[in-house]
N, C-alpha and C positions, 0 to 999 in steps of 0.2 A: 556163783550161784550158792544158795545156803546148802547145806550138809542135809536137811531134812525137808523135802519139800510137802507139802499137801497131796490127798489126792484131786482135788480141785484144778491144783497147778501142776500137776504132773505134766500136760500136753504141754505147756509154755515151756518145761524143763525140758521134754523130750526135742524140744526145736533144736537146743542149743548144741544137746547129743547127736542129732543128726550133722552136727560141722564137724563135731569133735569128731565123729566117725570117718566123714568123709577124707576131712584134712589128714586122716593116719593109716590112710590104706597105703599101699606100695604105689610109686609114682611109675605112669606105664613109658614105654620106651619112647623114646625122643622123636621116630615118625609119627607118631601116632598120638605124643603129649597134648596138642593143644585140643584136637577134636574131642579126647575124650574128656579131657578136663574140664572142656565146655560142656558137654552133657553132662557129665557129674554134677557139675554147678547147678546147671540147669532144674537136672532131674531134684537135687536138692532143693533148692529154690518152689519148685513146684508142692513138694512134701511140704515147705514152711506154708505158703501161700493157703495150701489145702490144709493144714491145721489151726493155722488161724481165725480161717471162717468157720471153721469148727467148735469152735470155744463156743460154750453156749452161756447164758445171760448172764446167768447165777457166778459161772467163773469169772465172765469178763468183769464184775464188781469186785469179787474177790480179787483178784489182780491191781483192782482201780486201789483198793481199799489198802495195799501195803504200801502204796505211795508214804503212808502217814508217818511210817518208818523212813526216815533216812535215808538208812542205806541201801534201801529197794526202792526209793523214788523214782529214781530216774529209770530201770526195769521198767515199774508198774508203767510209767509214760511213755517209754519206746514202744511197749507191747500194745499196751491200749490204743494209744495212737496208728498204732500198724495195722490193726484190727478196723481200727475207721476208715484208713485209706482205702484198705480193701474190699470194704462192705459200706460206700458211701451214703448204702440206701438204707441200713440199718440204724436205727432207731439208736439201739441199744450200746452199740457199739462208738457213736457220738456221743452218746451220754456218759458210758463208761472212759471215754478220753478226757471227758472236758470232767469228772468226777476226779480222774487220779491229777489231773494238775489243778486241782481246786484244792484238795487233800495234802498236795507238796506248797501250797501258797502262793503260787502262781493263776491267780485269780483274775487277773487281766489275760491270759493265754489260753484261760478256760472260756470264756467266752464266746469266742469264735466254733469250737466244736456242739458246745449247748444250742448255741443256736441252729445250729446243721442241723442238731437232731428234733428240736424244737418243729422245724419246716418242714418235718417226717412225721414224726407223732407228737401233735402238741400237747395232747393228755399223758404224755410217759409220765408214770409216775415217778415225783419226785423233781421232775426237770425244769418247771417252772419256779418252782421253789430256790433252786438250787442256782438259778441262771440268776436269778433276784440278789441270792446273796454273792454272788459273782463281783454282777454290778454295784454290790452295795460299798464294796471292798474296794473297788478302784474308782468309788465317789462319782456315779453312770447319773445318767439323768433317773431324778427321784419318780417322775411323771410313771416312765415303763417297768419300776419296780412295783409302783403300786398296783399298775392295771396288771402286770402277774401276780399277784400274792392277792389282789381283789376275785379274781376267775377263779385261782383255787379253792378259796374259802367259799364263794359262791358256789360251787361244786362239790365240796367238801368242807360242811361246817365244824367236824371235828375230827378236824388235818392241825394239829396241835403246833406243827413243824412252822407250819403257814404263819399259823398265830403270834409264830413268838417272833417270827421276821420280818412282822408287820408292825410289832411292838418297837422295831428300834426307830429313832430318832432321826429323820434324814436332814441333810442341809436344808432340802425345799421346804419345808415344814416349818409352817408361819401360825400351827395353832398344836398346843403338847395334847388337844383331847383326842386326836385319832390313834398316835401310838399308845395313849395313855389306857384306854379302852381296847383296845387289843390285846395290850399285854397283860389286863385283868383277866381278859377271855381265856387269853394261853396258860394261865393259870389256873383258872377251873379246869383247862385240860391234861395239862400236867403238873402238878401240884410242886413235885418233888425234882423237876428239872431246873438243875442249876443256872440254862441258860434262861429258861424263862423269869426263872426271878432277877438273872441279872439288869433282863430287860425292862422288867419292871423298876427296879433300883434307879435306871440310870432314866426311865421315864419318869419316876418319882421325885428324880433331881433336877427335872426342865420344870415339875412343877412346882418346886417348892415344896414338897413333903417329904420333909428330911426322916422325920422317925421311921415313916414308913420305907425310904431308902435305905436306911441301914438295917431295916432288920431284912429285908429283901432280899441284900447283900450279906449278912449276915445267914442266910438261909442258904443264899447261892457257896458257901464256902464249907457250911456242914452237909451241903449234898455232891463235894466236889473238893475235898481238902487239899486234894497236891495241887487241884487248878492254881497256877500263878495269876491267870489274868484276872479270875473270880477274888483272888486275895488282893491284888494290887487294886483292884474298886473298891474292896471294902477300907483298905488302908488311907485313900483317896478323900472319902467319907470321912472318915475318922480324922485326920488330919483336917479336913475343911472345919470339923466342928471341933478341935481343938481337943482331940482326945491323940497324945501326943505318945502317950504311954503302949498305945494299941497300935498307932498308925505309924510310929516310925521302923518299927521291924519289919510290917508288912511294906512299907517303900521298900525296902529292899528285893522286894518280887518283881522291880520295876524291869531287869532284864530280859526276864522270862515272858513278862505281862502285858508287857504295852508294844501297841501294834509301833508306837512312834519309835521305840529301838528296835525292832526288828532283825538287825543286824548281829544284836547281842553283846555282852560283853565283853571287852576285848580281854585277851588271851594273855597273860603275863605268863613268863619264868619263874618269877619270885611268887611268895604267895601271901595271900591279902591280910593286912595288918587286921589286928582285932583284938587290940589293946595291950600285946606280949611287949616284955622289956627292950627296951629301944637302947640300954648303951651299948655304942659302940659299933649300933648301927644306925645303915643311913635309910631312913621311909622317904619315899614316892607319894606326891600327891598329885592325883589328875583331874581337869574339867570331863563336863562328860554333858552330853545334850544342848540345849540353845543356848544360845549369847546371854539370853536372861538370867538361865540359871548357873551362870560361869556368875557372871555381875552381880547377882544377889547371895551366892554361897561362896566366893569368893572372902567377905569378913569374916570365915573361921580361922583362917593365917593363919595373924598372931597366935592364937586362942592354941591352935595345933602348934605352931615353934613353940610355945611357952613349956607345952609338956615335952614335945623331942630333946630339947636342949637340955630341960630340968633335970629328963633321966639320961643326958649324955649322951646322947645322939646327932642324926644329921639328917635335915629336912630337904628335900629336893623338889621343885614345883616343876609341872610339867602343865601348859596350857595353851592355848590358840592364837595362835597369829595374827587374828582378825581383830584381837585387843590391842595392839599394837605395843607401846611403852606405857600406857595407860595401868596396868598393875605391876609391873614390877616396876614401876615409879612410886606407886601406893602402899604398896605390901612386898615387893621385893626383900626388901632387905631385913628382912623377916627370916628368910631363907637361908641355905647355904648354895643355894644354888637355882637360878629360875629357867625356864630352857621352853622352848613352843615348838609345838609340833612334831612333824619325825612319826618314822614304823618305830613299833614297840622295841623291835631290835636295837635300835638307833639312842635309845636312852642312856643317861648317865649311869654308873654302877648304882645297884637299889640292893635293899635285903629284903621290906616289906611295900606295899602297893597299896592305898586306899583311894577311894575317889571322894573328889570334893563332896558329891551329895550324900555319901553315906558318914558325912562326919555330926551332924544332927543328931542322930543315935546315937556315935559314940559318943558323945557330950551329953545325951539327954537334955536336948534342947524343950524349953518349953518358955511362954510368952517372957514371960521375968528372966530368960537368962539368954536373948538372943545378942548376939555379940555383934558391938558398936565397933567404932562410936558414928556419929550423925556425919556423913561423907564422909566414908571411910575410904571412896576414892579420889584422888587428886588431878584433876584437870589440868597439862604443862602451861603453867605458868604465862609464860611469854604468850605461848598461840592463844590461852585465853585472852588476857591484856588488847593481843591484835584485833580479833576478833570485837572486843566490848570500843575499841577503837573506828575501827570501821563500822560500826553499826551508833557511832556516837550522836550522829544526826537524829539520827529517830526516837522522838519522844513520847511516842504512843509506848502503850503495854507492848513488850515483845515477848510474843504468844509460837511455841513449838507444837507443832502437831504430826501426829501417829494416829493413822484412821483404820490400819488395817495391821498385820501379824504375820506370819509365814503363810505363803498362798499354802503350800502343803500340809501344814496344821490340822488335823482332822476336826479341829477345834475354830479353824479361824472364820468358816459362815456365821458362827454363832458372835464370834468377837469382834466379827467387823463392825465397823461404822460407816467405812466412805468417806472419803474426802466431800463428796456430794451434799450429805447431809450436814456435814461441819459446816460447808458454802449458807445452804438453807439457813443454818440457827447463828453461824455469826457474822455473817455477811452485813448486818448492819450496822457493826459495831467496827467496822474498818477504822470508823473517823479515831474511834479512840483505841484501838489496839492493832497491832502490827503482825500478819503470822508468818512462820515460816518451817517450809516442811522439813521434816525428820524421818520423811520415808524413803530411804533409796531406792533406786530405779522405777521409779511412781512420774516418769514425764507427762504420760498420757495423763492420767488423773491430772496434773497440777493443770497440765494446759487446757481441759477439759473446765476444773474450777474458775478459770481465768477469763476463758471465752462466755461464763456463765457472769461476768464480773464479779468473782471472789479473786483477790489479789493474791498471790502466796509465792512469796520470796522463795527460790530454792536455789541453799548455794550445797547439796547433797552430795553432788559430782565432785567436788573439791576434797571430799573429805576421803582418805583412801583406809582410814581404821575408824576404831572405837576410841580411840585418843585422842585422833583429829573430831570427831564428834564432838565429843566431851569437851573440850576446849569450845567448839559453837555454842553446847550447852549453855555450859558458862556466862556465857555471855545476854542470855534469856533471862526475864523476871516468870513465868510460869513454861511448863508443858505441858501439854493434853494428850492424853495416849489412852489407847485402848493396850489390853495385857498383851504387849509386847517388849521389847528390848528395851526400846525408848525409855519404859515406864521404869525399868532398871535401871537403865542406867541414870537418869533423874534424880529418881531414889536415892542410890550410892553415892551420888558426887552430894546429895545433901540439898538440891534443890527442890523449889515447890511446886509436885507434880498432882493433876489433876487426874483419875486414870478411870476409866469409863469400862462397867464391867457387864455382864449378861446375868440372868439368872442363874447358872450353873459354871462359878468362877474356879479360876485355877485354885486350889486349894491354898495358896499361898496369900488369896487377900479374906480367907476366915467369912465368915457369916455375920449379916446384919448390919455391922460396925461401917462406920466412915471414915474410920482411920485405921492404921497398919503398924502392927507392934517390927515388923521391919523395915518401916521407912517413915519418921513419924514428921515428915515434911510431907507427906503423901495424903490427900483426901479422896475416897474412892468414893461415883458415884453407880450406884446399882439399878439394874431394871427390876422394875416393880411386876412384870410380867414377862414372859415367852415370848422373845422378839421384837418386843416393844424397846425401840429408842426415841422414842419422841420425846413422853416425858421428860425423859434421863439427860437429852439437851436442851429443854425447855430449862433445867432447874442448872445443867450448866453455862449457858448461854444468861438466865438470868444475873449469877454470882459473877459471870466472866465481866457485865456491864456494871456491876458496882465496883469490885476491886477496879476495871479501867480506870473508876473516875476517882478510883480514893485517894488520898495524898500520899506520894510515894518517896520513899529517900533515896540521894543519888550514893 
């Protein structure tokens, strides 16, 4: 327990007093030890029970409310929760439970008590709001977020809270003018709330109103300067629209900021490089987040050995398994050493640590000096060869496809496609092009495409890494991908990938443009609106039928 507690939490601290007490009185004599030590318990037991339901509203928030702290999390959740059990009918006390594991991040385990209390008083204030952004967290059906957040505003038009959680962007959401319109509203009601404008920024960027998302976001970060997550969307921003000078310092709030590392950054011994002299020692370079961005920040290597070695040093690569011999067949020998995997413990000797994605900044990367060259990864040789063998018979276009992204993605409703819809727009062009999937563990999809009569070859089970991939690549005259792996890996090995983007693209394929100053075999095609893919494969589905029929070299 802290050294200085509140008067608010006084009673919660006196519970604890009450064992300390018990546990150090003198132990009574041995006839008479277990009876009484059962009443002691007991009678204790009873004091705890009886000051629990004692806690009145104001505390039991205050309690919920140190959750936010760390090292009072799990307290504030034992307590609060102990206080629900015992007062099942209390409003307040469900709310105050499902508040402190809402506050610790645990927003899937909040659910269950909001709604207890919800089925007690559904006007508590605050609860319906609160249950909303629960569900919003663990990606709930968008349907019963809205009909909460619609009763409250309907009952309270200026519930500001309401506003701004009605403002964000949900998967279900097939049109940006209802959070767009909200989050205008939430801003008449608090002008100067960081979260409102963030809401607005990132509603401003399903719509396409970029000035007004940055300076949103730009607003969200002078009313909230140490927020990480407030800084990592504006750097987000900034890097989408090529402001490289702004947005690469702020990437580095990607730790603290993004709900998709949650986890954090991993915990080194050694401490992180940050361009101190290297002879004599040896840096540590690590992947860090999806397959894509191993595969696309992977080509600073070279670029990084050239300076270790220049100042006398020794380079150490440290990367994932699920790549298999695929880079350190490509960029291995770059190194002094390549190694996958493993507890941090488990590492070769290091003096300094950087991670692959924070080497952009240190290079000050900007469109003219992104480091080549054009496949800068290499496909083994032979299994390509097999591969373009085995598939020798087939003289149609051989077409890859990626329709979908990490189901977990908080981002992938937006970037999906479907296999479904690929069926729809190229299903007629079988006679002339050949497809074959790129999405592992996608059976159901394929065989769903199949029974729909769209053909789609999948040899995906065979392939047990990203090397074995690569090698099928190979073997392909186009891929079609939506921003996932696939589209990486494409990219890097240097073929010609087609990559299908949303309105509001990863920041890595830039604004407006149809081509990628990082992969310039790549042609991106974009939605022209919010949700809209029809177009997007009408215009690909058109170009896929002319290259089919154009004269092609063996």
């Amino acid at each position: 327990m802290p050294n200085v507690v509140s008067g608010a939490l006084a009673p919660a601290h006196a519970l604890f007093l009450d064992f300390v007490d018990a546990a150090s009185h003198d132990a009574p004599a041995a006839s008479t030890a277990s009876a009484d030590r059962g009443a002691v318990a007991e009678a204790v037991l009873d004091r705890v029970r009886a000051a629990l339901r004692a806690l009145d509203d104001d505390t039991l928030m205050r309690i919920a409310a140190r959750a936010r702290q760390q090292p009072f999390a799990d307290e504030a959740i034992r307590l609060t929760g102990a206080v629900a059990r015992l007062a099942p009918q209390r409003a307040a006390a469900g709310f105050a439970a499902g508040l402190a594991l809402q506050f610790a991040n645990r927003h899937a385990d909040a659910v269950q008590p909001y709604r207890r209390a919800l089925a007690i008083a559904r006007k508590f204030p605050n609860l319906r709001n609160n249950l909303a952004s629960a569900l919003m967290q663990i990606k709930s059906d968008g349907n019963e977020i809205l009909a909460l957040l619609s009763e409250v505003v309907a009952e309270e038009p200026g519930n500001a809270n309401a506003w701004i959680n009605l403002a964000r962007v949900l998967p279900t959401d097939t049109d940006i003018a209802r959070p767009l319109e909200a989050a205008r509203k939430a801003l008449t009601l608090a002008p100067q709330s960081p979260l409102a404008l963030n809401n607005y920024a990132m509603a401003c960027k399903e719509a396409q109103l970029w000035d007004e998302a940055r300076r949103a976001a730009l607003g969200a970060c002078q009313y909230a300067p140490n927020d990480p997550t407030q800084r990592l969307n504006l750097a987000m921003t900034q890097l989408l629209r090529r402001d490289y000078a702004k947005g690469w310092p702020g990437h580095e709030t990607r730790w603290e900021g993004s709900s998709e590392l949650a986890s954090g950054r991993p915990v080194f011994p050694k401490p992180e490089w940050r361009g101190e002299p290297l002879a004599g020692r040896t840096l540590l370079v690590w992947g860090e987040q999806g397959m894509g961005d191993l595969l696309q920040f992977c080509r600073y290597l070279p670029m990084l050995a050239e300076r270790v070695h220049r100042e006398g040093g020794r380079l150490v690569w440290n990367s994932f398994p699920q790549m298999g011999a695929l880079l350190s067949r490509s960029l291995g020998a770059h190194c002094d050493r390549y190694c996958v995997g493993g507890p941090v413990e488990n590492l070769p000797p290091y003096d300094y640590e950087i991670s692959l994605l924070s080497l952009p900044l240190l290079f000050g990367t900007v469109d003219a000096t992104i480091p080549g060259p054009v496949g800068y990864l290499k496909a083994d040789a032979r299994a390509a060869a097999g591969w373009r063998e085995r598939l020798a018979g087939e003289k149609r276009l051989k077409v890859g496809l990626a329709w979908t992204g990490s189901l977990t993605h908080k981002r992938n409703p937006f970037r999906r496609v479907g296999l479904e819809a690929y069926a729809k727009h190229f299903g007629a062009l079988q006679d002339v092009a050949a497809f074959y999937s790129l999405q592992p563990g996608a059976d159901d999809d394929v065989a769903a495409a199949r029974a729909a009569g769209f053909e789609v070859t999948d040899f995906s089970a065979q392939w047990r890494d990203f090397d074995e991939t690569a090698a099928f690549v190979e073997s392909l005259d186009l891929v079609i991908s939506v921003c996932t792996s696939a589209a990486h890996l494409a990219g890097a090995l240097g073929k010609t990938a087609w990559v299908l983007l949303d309105v509001n693209p990863h920041w890595v394929w830039q604004l407006e443009r149809s081509d990628s100053p990082w992969y310039p075999h790549t042609t991106l095609y974009r939605q022209k609106a919010f949700r809209e893919w029809e177009p997007v494969l009408a215009r690909v589905s058109a170009d896929l039928a002319a290259l089919a029929k154009a004269p092609r070299t063996v």
